[in-house]
VONUVEX-289559 format. One line per 2 residues: number of its first residue (from 1); their letters; for each residue x, y, z of N, C-alpha, C. Coordinates in nm, 4 decimals. Example, Ala and Ser with C-alpha at 12.3 -4.5 7.8 and 13.67 -1.06 7.14 Angstrom:
1	AS	1.3190,-0.5690,0.7800,1.2300,-0.4500,0.7800,1.3200,-0.3300,0.7800 ~ 1.2850,-0.2250,0.7080,1.3670,-0.1060,0.7140,1.2900,0.0030,0.7870
% end
This chain:
1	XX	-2.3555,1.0846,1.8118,-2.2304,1.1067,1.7413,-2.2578,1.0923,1.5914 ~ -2.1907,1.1849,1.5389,-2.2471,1.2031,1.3818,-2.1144,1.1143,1.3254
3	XX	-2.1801,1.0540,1.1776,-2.1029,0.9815,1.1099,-1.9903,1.0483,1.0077 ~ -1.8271,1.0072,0.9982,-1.7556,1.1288,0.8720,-1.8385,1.1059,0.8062
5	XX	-1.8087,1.1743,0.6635,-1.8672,1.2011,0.5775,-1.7683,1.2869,0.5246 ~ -1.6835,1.1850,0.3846,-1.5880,1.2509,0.3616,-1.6583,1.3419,0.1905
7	XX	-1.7038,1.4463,0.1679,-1.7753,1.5175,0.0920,-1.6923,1.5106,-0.0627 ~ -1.5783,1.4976,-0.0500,-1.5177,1.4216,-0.1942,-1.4919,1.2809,-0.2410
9	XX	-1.6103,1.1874,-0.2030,-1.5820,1.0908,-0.1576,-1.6120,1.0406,-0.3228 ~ -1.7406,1.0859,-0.4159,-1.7541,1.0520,-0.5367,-1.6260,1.0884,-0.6114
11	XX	-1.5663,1.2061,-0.6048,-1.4472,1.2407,-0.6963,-1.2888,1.1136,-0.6269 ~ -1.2821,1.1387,-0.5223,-1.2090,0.9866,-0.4942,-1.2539,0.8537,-0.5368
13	XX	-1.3781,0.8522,-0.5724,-1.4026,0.6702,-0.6130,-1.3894,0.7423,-0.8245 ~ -1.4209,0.8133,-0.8662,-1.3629,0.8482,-0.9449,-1.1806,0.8626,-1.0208
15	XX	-1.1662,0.9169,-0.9584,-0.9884,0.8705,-0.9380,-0.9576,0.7389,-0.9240 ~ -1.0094,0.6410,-0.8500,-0.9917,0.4976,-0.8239,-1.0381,0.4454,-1.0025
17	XX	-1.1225,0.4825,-1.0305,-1.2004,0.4186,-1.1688,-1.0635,0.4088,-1.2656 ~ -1.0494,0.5942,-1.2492,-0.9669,0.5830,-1.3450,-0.8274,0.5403,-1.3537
19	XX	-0.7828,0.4982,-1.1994,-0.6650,0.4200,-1.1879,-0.6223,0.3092,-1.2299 ~ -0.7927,0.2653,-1.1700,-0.7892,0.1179,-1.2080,-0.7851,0.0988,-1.3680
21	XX	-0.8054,0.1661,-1.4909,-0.8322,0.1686,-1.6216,-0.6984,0.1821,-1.6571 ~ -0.6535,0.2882,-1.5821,-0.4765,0.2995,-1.6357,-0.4009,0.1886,-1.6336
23	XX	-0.4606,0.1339,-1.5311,-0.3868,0.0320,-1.4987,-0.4286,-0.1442,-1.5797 ~ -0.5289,-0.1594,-1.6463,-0.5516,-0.2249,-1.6889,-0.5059,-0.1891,-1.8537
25	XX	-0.4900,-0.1086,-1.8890,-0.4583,-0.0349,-2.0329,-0.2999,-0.0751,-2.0359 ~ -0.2075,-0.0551,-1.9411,-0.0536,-0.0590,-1.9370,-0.0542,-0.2239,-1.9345
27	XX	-0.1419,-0.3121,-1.8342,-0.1247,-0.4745,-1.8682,-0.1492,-0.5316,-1.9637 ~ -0.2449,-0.4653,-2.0381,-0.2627,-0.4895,-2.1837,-0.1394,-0.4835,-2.2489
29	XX	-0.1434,-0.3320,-2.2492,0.0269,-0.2970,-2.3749,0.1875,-0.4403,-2.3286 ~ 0.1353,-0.4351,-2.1951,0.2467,-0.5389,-2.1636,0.2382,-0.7154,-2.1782
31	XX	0.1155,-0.7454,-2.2051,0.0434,-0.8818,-2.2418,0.1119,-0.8720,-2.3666 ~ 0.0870,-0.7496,-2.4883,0.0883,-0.7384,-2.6203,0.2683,-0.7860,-2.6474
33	XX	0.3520,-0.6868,-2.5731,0.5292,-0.7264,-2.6041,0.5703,-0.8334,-2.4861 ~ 0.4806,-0.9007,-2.4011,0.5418,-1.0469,-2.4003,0.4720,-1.0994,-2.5152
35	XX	0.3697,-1.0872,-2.5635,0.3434,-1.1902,-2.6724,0.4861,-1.1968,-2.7968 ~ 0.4780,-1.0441,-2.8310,0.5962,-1.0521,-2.9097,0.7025,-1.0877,-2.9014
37	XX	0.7456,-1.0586,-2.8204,0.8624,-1.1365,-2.6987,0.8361,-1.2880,-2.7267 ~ 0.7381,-1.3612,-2.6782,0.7900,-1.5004,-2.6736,0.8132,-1.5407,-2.8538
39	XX	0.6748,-1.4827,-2.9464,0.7103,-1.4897,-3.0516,0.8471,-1.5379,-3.1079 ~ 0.9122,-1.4378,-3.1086,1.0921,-1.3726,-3.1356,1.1524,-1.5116,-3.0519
41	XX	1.1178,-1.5407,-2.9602,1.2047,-1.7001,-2.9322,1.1543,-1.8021,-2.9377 ~ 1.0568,-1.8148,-3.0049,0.9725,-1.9646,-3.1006,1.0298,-1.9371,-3.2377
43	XX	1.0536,-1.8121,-3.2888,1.1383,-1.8221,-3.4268,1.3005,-1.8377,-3.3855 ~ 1.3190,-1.7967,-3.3120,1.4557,-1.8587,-3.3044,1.5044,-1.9896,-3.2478
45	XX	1.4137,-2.0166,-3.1772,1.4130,-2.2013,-3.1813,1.3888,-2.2388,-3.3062 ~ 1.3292,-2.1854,-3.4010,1.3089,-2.2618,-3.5087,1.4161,-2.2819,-3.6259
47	XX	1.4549,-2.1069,-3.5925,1.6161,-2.1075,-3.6920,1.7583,-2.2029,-3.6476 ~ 1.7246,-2.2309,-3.4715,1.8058,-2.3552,-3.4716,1.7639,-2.4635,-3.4791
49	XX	1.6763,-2.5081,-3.4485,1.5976,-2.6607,-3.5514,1.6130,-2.6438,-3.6613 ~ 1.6482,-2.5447,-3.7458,1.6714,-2.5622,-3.9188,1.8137,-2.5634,-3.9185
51	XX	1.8963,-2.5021,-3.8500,2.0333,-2.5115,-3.7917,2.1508,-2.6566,-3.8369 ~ 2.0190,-2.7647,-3.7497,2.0792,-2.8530,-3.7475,2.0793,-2.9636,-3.8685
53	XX	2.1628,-3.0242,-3.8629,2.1791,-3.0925,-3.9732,2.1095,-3.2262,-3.9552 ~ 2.0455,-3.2749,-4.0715,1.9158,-3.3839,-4.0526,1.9706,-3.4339,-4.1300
55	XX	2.0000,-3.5789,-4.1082,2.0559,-3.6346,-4.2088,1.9883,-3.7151,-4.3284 ~ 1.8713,-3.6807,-4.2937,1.8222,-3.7327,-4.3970,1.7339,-3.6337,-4.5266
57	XX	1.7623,-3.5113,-4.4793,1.7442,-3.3734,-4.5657,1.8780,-3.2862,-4.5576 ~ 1.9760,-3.3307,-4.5451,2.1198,-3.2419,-4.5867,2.1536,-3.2140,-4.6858
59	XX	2.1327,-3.3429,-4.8007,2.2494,-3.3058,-4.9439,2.0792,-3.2949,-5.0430 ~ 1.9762,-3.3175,-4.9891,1.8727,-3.2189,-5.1066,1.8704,-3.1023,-5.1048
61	XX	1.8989,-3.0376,-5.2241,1.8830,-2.9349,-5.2894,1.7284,-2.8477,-5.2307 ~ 1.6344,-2.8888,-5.2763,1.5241,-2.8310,-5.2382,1.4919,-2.8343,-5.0985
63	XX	1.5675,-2.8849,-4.9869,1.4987,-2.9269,-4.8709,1.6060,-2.7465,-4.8359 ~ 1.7321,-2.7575,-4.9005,1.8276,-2.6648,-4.8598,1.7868,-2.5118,-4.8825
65	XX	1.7416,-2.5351,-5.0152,1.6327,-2.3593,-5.0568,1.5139,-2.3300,-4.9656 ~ 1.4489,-2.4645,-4.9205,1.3184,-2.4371,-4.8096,1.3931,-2.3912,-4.7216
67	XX	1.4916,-2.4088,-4.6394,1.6088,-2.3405,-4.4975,1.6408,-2.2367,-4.5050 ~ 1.6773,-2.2297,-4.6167,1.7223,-2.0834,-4.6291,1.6216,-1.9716,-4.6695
69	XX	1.5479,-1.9980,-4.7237,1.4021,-1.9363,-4.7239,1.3066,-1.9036,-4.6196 ~ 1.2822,-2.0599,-4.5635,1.2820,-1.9637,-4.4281,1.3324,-1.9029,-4.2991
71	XX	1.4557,-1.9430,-4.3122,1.5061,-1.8599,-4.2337,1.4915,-1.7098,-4.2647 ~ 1.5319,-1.6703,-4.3807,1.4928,-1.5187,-4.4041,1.3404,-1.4884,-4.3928
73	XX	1.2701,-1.5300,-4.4207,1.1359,-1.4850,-4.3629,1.1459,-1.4770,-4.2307 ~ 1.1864,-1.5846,-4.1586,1.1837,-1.5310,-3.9855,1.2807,-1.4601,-3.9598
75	XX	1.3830,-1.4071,-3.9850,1.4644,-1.2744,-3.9779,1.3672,-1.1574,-4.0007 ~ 1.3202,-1.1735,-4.1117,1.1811,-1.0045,-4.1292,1.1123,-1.0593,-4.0376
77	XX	1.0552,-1.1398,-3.9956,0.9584,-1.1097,-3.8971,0.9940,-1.1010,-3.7410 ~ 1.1782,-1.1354,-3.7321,1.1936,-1.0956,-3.6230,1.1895,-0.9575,-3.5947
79	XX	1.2604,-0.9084,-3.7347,1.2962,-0.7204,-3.7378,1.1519,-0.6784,-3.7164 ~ 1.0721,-0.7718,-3.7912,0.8952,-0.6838,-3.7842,0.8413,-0.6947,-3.6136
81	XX	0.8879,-0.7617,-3.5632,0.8284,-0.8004,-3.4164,0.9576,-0.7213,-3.3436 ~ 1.0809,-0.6811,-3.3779,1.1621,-0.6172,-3.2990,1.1001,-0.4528,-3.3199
83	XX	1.0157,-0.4230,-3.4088,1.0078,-0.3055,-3.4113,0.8602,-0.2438,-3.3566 ~ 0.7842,-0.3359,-3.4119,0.6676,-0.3834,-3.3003,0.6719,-0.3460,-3.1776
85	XX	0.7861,-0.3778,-3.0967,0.8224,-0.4081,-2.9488,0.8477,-0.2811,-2.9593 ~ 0.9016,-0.2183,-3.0395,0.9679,-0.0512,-2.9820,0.8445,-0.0017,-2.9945
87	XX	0.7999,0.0355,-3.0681,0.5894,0.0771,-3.0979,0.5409,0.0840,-2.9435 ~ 0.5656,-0.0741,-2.9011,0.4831,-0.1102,-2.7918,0.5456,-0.0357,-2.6669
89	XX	0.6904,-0.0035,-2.6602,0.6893,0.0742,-2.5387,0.7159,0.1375,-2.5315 ~ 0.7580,0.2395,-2.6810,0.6503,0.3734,-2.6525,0.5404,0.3963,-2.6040
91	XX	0.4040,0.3157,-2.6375,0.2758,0.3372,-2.5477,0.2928,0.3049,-2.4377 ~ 0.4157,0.1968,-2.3886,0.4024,0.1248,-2.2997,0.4351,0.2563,-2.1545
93	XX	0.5396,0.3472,-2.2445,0.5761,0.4323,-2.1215,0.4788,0.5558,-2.1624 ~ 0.4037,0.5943,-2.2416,0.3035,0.6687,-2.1996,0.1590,0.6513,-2.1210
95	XX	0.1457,0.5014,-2.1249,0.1181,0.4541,-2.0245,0.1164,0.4775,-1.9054 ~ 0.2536,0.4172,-1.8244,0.2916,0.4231,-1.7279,0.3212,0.5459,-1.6989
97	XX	0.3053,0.6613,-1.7788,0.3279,0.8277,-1.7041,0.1580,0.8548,-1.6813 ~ 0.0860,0.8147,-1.7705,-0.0652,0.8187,-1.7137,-0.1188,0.7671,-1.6191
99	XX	-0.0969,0.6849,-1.5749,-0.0722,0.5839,-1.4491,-0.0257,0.6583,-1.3394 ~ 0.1017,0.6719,-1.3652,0.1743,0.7600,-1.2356,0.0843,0.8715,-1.2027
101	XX	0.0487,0.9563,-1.3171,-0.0484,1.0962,-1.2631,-0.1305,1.0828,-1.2131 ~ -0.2300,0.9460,-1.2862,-0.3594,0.9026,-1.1731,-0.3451,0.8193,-1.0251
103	XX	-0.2346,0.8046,-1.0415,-0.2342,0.7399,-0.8897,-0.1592,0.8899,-0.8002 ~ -0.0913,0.9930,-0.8418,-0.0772,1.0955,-0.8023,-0.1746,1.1691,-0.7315
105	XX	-0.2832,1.2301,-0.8169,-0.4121,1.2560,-0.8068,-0.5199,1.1559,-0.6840 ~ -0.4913,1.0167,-0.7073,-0.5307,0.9052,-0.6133,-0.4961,0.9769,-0.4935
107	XX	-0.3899,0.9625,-0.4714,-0.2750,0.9346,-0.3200,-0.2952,1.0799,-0.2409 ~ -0.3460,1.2167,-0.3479,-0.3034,1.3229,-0.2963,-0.4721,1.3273,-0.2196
109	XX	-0.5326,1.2833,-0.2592,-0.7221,1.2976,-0.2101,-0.7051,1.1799,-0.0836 ~ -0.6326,1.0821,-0.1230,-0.6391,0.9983,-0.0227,-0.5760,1.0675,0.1439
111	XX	-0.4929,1.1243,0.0668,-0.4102,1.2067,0.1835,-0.5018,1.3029,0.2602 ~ -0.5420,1.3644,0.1997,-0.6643,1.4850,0.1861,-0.7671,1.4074,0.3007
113	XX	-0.8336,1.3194,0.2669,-0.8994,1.2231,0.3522,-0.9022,1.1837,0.4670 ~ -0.7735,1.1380,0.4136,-0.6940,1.0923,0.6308,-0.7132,1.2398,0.7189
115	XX	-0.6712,1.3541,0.6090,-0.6538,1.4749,0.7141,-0.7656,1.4688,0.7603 ~ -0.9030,1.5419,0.6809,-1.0278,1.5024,0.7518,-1.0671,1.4233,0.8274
117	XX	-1.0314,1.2771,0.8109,-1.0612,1.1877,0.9410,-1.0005,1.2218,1.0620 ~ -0.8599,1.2733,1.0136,-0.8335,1.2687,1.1874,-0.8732,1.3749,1.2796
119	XX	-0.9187,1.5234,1.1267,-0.9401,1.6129,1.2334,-1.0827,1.5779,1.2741 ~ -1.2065,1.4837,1.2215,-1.2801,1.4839,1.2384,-1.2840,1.3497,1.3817
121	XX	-1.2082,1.2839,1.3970,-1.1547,1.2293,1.5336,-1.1621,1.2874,1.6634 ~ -1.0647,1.4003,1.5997,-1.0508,1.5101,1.7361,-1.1042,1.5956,1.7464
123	XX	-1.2545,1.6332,1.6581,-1.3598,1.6854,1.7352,-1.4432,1.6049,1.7892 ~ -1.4730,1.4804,1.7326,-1.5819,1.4052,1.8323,-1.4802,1.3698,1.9225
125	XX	-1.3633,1.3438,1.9527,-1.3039,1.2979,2.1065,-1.3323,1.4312,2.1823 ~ -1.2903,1.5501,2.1565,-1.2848,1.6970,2.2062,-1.4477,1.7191,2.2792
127	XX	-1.5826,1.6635,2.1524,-1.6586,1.6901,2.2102,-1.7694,1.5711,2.3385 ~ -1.6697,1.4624,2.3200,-1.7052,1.3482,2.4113,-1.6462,1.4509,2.5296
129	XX	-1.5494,1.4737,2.5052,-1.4820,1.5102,2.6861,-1.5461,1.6225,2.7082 ~ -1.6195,1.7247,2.6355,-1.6988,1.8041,2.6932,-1.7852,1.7565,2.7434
131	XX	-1.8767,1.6764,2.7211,-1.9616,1.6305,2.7550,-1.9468,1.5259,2.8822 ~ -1.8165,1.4722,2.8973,-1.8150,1.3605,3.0040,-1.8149,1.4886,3.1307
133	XX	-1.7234,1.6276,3.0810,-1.6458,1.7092,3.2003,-1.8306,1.7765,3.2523 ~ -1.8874,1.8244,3.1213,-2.0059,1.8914,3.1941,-2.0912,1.7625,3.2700
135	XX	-2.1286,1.6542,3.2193,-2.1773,1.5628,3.3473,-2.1195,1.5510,3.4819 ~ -1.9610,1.5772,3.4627,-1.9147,1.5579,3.5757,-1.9273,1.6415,3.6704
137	XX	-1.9258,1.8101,3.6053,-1.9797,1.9064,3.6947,-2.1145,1.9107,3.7251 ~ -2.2108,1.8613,3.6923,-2.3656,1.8366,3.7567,-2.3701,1.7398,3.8028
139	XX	-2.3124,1.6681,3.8302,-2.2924,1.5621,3.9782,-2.2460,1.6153,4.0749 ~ -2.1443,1.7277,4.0687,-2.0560,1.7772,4.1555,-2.1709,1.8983,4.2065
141	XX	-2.1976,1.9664,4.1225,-2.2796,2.0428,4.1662,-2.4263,1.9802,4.2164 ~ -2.4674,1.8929,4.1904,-2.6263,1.8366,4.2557,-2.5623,1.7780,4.3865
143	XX	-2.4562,1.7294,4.4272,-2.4111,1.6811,4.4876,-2.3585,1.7815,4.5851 ~ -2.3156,1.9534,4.5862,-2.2749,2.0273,4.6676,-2.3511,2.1010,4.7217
145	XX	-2.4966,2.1253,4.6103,-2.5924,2.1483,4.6448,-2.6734,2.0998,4.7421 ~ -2.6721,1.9487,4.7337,-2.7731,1.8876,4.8397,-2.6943,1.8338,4.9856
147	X	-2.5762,1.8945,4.9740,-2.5184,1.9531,5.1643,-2.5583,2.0293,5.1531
% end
């Protein structure tokens, strides 16, 4: 009995390569806007820790210009990290359409595959039972023969 031998088997582990790359490229882009993401709420914990009133830096003058100072710096850098984030998923969904095509391409060879296996199933079952039926007729026949 001969072994499959599915003959697109390099261009399917090919497709896998490049799935797997798509797919490591989109966890990236998505590592990148949670980073920004948590960013954007460590500055806003911080604008409410400056929020609050300390009573022992309330009525200085200079402690009051440092607050308000930075608070506006972390406002631009929220807008700079809110816009960041839009950047990011834009790639993020061209990404994920590159992705989709290579696992498209994946799924459709994979499919492709199974067909071959199974038709290649039901010729070695097809040609087992030839082979069981012709033994069975040279028993029958050595056997009708030798009455």
């Amino acid at each position: 009995m001969k072994k499959f031998n599915f003959r697109l088997e390099s261009v399917l582990k090919l497709r896998k390569f490049k799935t797997d790359n798509a797919n490591l490229e989109l966890q990236k882009v998505l590592a990148e806007k949670v980073e920004r993401l948590n960013s954007i709420v460590e500055y806003g914990t911080e604008v409410k820790n400056l929020n609050k009133n300390d009573p022992n830096n309330g009525k200085k003058i200079f402690s009051l210009q440092t607050n308000y100072h930075r608070k506006r710096f972390i406002e631009q850098e929220i807008k700079r990290l809110e816009s960041e984030i839009l950047n990011i998923e834009e790639i993020e969904s061209q990404k994920r359409n590159n992705l989709a095509e290579f696992l498209k391409g994946q799924k459709a060879l994979e499919k492709y595959k199974e067909k071959k296996y199974e038709e290649y199933k039901y010729l070695i079952n097809k040609e087992e039972n030839e082979l069981i039926e012709e033994i069975a007729l040279r028993k029958f026949h050595k056997s009708d023969f030798n009455q």
